[in-house]
CHARMM internal coordinates of N, CA and C (Angstrom, degrees):
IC EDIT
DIST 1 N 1 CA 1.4607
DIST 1 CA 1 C 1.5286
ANGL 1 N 1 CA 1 C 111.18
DIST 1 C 2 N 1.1426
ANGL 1 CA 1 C 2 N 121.17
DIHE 1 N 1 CA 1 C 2 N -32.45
DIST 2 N 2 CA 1.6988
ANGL 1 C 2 N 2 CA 127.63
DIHE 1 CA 1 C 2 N 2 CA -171.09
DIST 2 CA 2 C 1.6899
ANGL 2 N 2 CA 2 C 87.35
DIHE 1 C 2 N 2 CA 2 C -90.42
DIST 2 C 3 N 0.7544
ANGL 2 CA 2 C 3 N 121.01
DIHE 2 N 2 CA 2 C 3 N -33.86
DIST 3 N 3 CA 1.8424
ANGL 2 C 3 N 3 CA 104.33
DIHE 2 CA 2 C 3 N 3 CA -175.90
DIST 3 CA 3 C 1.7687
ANGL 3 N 3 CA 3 C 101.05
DIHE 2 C 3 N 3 CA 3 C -60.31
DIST 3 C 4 N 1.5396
ANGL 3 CA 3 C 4 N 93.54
DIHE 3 N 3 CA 3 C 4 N -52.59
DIST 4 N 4 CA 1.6496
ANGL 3 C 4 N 4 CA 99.29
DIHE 3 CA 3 C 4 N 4 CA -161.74
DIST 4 CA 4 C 2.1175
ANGL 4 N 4 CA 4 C 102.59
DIHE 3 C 4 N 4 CA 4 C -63.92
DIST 4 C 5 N 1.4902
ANGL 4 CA 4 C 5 N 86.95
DIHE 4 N 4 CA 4 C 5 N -21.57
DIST 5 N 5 CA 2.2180
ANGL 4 C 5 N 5 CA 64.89
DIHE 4 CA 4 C 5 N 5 CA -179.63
DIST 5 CA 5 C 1.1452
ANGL 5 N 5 CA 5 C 96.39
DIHE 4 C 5 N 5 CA 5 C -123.70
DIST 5 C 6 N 1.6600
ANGL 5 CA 5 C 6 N 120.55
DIHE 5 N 5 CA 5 C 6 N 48.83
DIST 6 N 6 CA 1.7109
ANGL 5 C 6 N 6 CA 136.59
DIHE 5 CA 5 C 6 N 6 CA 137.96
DIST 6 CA 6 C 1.4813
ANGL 6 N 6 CA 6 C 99.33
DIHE 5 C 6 N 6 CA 6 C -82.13
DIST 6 C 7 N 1.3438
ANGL 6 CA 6 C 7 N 116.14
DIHE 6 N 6 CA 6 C 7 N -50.44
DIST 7 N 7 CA 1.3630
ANGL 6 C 7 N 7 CA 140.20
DIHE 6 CA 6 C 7 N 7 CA -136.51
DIST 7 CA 7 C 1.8837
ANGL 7 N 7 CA 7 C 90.80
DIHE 6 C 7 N 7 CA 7 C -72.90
DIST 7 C 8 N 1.2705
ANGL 7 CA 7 C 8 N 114.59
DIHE 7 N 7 CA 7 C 8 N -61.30
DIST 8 N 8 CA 1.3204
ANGL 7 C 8 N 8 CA 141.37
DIHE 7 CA 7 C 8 N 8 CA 165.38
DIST 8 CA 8 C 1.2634
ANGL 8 N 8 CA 8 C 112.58
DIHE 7 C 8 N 8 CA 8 C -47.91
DIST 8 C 9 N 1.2948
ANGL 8 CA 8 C 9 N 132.21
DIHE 8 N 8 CA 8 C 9 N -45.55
DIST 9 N 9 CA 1.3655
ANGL 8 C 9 N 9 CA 125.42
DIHE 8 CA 8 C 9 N 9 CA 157.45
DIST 9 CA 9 C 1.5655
ANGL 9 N 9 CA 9 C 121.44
DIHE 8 C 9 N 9 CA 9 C -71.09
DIST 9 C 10 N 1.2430
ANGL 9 CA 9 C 10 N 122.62
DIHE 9 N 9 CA 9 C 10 N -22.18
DIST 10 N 10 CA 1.6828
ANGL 9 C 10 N 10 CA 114.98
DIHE 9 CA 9 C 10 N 10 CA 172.25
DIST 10 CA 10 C 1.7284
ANGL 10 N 10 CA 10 C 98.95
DIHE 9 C 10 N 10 CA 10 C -75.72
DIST 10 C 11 N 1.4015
ANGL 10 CA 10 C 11 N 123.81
DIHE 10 N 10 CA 10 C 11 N -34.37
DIST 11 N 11 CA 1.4735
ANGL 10 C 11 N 11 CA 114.80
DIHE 10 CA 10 C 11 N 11 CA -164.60
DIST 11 CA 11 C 1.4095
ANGL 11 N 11 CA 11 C 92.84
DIHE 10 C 11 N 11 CA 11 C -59.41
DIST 11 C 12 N 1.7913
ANGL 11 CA 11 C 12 N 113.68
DIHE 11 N 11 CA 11 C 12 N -57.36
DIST 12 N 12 CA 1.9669
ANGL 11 C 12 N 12 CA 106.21
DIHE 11 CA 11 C 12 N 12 CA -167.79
DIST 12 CA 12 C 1.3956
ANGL 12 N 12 CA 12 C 105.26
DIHE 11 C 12 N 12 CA 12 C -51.65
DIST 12 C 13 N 1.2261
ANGL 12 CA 12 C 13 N 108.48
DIHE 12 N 12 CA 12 C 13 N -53.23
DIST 13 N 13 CA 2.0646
ANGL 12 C 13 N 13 CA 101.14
DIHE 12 CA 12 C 13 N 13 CA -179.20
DIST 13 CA 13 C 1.1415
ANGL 13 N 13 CA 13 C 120.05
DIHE 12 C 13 N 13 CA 13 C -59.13
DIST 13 C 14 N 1.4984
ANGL 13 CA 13 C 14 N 130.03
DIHE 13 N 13 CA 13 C 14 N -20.46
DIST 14 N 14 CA 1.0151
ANGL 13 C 14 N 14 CA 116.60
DIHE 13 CA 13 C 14 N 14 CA 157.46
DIST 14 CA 14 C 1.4860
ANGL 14 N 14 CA 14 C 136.16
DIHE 13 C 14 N 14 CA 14 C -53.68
DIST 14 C 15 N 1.8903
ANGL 14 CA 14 C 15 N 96.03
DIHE 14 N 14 CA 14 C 15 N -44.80
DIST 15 N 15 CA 1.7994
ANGL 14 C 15 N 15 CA 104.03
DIHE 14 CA 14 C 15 N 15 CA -146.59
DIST 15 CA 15 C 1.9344
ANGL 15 N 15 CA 15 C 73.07
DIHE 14 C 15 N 15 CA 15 C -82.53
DIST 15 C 16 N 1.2875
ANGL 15 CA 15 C 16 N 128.17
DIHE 15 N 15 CA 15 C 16 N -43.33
DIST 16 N 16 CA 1.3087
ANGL 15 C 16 N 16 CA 140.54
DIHE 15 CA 15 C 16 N 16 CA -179.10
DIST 16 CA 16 C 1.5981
ANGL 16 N 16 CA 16 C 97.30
DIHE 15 C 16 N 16 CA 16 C -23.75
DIST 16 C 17 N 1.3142
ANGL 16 CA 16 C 17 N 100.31
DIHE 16 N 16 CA 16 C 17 N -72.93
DIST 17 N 17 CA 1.9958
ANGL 16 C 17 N 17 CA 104.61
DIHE 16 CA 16 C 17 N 17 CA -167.72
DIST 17 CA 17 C 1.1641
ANGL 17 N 17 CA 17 C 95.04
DIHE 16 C 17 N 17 CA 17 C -77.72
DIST 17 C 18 N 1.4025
ANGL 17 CA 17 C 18 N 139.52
DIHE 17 N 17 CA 17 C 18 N -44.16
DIST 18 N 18 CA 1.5776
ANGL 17 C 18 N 18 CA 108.45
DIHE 17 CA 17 C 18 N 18 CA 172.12
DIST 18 CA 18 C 1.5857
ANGL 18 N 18 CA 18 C 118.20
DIHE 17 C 18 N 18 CA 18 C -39.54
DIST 18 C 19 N 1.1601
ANGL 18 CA 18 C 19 N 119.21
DIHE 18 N 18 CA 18 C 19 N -70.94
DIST 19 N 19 CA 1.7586
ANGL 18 C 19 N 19 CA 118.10
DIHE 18 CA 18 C 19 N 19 CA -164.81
DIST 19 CA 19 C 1.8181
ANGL 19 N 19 CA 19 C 91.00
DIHE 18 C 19 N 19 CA 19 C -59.52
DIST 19 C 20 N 1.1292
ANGL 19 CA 19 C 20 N 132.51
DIHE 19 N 19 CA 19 C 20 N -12.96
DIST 20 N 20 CA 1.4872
ANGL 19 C 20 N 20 CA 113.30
DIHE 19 CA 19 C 20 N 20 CA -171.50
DIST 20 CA 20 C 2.0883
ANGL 20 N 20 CA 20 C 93.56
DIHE 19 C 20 N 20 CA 20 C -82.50
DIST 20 C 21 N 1.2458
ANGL 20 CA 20 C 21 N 104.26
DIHE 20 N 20 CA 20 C 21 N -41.72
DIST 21 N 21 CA 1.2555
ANGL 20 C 21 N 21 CA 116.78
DIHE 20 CA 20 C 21 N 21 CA -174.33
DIST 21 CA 21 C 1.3419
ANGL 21 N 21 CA 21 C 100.78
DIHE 20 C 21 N 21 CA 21 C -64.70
DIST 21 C 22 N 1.5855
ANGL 21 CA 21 C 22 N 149.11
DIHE 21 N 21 CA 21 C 22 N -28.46
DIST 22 N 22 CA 1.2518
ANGL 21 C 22 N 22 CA 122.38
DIHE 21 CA 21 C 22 N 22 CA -163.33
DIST 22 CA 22 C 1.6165
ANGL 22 N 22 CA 22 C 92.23
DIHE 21 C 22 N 22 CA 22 C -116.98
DIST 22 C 23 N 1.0005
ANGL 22 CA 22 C 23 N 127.93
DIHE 22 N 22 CA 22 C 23 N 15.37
DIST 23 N 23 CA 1.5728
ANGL 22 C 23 N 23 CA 139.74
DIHE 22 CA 22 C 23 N 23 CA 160.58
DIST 23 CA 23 C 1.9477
ANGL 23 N 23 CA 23 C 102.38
DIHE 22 C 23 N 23 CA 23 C -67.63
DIST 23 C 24 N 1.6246
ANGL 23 CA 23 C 24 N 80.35
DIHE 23 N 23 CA 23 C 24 N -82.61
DIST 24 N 24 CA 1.6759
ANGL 23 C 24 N 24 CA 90.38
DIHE 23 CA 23 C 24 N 24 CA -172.73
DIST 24 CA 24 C 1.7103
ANGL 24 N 24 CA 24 C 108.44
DIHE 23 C 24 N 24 CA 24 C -46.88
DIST 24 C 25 N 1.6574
ANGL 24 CA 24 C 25 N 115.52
DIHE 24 N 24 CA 24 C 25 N -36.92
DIST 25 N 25 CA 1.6989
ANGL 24 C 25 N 25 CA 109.54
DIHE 24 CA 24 C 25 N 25 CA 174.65
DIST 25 CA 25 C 1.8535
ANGL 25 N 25 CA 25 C 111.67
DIHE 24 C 25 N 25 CA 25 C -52.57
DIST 25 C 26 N 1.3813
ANGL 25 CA 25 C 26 N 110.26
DIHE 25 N 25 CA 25 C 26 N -47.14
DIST 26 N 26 CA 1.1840
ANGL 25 C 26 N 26 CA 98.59
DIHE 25 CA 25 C 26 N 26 CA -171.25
DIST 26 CA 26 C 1.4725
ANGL 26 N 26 CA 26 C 118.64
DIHE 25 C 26 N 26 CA 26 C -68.36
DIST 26 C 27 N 1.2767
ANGL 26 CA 26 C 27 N 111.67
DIHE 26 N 26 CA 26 C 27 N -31.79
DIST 27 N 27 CA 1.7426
ANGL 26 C 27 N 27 CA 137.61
DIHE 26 CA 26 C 27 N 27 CA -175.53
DIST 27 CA 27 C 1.6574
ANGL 27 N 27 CA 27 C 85.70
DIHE 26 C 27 N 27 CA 27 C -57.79
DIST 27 C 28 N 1.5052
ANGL 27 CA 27 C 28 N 119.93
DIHE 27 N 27 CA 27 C 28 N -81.33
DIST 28 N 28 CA 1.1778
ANGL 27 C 28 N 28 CA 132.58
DIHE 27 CA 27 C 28 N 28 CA -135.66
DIST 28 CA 28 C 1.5618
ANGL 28 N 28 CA 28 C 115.26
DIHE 27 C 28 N 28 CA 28 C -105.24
DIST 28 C 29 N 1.4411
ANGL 28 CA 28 C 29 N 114.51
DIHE 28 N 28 CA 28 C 29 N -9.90
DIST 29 N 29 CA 1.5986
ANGL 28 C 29 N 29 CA 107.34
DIHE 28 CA 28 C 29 N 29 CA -170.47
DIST 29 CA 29 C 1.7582
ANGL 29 N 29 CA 29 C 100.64
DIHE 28 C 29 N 29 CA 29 C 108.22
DIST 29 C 30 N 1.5381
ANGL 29 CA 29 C 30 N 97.06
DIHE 29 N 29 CA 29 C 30 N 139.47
DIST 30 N 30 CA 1.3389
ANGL 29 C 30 N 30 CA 95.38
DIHE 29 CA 29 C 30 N 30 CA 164.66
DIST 30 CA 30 C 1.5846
ANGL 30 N 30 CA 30 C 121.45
DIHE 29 C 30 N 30 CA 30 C -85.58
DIST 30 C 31 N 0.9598
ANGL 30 CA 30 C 31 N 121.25
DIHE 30 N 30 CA 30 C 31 N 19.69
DIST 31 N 31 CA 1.4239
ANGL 30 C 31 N 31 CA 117.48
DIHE 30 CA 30 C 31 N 31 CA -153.05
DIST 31 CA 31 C 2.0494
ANGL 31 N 31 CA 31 C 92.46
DIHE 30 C 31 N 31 CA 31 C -145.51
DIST 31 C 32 N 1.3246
ANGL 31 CA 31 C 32 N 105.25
DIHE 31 N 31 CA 31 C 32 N -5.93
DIST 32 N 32 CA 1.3973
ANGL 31 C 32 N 32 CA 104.50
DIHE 31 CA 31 C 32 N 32 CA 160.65
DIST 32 CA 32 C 1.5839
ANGL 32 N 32 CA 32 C 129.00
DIHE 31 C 32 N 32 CA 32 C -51.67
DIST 32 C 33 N 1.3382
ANGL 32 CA 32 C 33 N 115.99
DIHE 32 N 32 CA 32 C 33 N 141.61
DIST 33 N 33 CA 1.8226
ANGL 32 C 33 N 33 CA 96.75
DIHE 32 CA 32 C 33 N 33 CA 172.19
DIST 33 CA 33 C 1.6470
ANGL 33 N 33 CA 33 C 131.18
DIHE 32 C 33 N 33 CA 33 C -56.35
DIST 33 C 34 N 1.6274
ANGL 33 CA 33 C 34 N 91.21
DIHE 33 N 33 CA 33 C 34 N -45.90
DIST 34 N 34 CA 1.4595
ANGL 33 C 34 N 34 CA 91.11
DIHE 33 CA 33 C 34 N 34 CA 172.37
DIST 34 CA 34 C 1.8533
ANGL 34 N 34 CA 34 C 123.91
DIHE 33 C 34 N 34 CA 34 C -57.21
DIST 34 C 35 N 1.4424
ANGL 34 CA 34 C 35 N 105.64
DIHE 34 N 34 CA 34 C 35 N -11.09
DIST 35 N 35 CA 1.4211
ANGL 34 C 35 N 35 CA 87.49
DIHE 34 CA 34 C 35 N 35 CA -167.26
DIST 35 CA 35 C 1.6192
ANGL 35 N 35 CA 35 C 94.60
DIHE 34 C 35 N 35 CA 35 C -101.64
DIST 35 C 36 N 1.1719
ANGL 35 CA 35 C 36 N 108.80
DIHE 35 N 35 CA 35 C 36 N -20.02
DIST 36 N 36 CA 2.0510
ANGL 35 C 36 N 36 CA 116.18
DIHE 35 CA 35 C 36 N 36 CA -177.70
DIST 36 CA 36 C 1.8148
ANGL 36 N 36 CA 36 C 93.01
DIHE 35 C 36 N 36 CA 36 C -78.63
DIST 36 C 37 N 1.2080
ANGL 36 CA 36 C 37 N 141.05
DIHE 36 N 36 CA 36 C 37 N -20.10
DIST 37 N 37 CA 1.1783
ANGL 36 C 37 N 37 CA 149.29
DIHE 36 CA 36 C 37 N 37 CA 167.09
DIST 37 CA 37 C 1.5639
ANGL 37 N 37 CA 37 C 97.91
DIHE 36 C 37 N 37 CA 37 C -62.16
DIST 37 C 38 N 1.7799
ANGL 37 CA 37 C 38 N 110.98
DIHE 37 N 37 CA 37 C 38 N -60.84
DIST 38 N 38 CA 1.7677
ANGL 37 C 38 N 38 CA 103.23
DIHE 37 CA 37 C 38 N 38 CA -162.82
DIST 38 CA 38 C 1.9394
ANGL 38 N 38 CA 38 C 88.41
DIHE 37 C 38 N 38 CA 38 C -60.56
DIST 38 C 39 N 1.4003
ANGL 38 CA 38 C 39 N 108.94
DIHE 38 N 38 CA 38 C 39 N -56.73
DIST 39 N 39 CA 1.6184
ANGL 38 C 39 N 39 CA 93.96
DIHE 38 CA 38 C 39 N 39 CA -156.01
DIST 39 CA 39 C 1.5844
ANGL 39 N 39 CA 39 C 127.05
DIHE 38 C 39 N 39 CA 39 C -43.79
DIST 39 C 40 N 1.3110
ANGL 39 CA 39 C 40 N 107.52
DIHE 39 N 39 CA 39 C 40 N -28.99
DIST 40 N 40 CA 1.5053
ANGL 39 C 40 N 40 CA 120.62
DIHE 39 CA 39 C 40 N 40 CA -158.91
DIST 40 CA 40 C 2.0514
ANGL 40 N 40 CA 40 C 87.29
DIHE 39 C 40 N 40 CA 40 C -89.89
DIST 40 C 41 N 1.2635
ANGL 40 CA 40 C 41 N 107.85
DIHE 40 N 40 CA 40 C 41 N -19.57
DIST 41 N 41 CA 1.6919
ANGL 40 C 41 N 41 CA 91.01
DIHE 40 CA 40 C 41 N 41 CA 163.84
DIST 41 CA 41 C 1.5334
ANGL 41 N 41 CA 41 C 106.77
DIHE 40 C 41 N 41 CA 41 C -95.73
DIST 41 C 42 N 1.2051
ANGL 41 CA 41 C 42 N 125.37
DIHE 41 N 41 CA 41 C 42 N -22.48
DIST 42 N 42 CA 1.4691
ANGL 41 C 42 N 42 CA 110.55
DIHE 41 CA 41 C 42 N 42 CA 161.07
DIST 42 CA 42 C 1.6892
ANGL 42 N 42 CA 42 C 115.12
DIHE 41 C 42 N 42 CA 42 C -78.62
DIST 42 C 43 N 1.2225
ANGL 42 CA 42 C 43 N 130.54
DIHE 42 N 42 CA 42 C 43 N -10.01
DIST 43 N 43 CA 1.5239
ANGL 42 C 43 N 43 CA 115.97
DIHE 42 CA 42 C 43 N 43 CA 140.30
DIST 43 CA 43 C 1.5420
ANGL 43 N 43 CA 43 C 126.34
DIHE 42 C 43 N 43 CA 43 C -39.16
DIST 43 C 44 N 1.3801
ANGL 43 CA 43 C 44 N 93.12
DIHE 43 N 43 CA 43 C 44 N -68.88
DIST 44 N 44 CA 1.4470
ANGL 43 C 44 N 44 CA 111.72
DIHE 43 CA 43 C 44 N 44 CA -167.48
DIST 44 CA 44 C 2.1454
ANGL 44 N 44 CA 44 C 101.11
DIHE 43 C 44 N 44 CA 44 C -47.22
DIST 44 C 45 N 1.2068
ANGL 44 CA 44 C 45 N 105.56
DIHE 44 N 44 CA 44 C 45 N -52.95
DIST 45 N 45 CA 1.4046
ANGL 44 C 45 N 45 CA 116.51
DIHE 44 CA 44 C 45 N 45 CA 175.99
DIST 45 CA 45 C 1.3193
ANGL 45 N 45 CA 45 C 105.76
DIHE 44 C 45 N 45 CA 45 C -56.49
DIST 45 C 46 N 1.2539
ANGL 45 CA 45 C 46 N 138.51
DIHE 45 N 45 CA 45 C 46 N -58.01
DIST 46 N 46 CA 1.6778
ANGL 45 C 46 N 46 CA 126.04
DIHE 45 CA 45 C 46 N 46 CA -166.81
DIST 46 CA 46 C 2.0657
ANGL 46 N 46 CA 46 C 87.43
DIHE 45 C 46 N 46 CA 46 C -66.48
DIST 46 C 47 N 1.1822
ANGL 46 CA 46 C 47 N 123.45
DIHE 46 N 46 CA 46 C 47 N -47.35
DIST 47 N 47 CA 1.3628
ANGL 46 C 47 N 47 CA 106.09
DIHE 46 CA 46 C 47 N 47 CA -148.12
DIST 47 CA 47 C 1.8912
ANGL 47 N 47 CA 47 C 88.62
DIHE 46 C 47 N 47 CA 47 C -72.67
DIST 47 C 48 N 1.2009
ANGL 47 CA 47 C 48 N 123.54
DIHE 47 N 47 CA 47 C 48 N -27.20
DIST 48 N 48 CA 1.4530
ANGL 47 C 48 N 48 CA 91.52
DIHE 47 CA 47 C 48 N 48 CA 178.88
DIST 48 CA 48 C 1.9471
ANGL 48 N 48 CA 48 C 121.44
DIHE 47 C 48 N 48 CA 48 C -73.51
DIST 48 C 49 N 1.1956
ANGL 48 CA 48 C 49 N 86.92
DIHE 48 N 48 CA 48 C 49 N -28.21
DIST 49 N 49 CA 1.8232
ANGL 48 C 49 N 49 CA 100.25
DIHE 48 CA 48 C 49 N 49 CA 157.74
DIST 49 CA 49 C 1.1412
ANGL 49 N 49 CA 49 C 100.70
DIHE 48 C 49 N 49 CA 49 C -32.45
DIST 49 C 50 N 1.5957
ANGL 49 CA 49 C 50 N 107.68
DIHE 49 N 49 CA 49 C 50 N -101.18
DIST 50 N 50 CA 1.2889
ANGL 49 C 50 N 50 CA 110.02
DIHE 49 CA 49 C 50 N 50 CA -153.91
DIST 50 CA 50 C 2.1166
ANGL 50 N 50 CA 50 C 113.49
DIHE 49 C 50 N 50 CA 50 C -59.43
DIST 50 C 51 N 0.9582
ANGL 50 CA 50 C 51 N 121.98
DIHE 50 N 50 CA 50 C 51 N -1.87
DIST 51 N 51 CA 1.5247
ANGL 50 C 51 N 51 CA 116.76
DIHE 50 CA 50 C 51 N 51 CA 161.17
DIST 51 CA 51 C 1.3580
ANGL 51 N 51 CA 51 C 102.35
DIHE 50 C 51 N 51 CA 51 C -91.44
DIST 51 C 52 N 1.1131
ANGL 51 CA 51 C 52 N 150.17
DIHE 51 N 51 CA 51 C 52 N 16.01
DIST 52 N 52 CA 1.4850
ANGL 51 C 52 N 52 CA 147.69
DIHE 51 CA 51 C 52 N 52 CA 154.77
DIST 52 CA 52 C 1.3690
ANGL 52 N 52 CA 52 C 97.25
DIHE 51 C 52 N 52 CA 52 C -85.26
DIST 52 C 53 N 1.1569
ANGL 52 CA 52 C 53 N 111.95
DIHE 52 N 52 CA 52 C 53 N -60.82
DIST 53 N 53 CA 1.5540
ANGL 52 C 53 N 53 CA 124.15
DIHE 52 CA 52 C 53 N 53 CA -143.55
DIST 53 CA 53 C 2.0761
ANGL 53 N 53 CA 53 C 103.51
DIHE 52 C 53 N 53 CA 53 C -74.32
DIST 53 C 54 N 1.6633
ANGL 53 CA 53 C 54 N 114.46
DIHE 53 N 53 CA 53 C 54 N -25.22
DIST 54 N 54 CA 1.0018
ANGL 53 C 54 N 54 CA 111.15
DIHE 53 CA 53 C 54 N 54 CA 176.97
DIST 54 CA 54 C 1.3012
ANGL 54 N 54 CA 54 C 120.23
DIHE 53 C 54 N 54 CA 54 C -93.29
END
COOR INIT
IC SEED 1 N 1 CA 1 C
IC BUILD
């Protein structure tokens, strides 16, 4: 039960920092720090995902 509403909380933080991440891309450049900052924490978020999820 605690895996599955970990599991459920990485999906919202995920889809969460995605739309925050393709905000600041359009605002700021893809190649800005702040937005190569959001992706590499939406790395970090899918890879603990997917080690839950397998």
């Amino acid at each position: 039960m605690k895996n599955l509403l970990l599991i459920k909380l990485l999906k919202f933080e995920i889809e969460f920092k995605r739309k925050v991440m393709y905000k600041k891309a359009k605002d700021l450049g893809f190649s800005h720090p702040q937005v190569v900052n959001c992706s590499q924490e939406l790395d970090i978020l899918l890879n603990k995902y997917f080690k839950q999820a397998s």
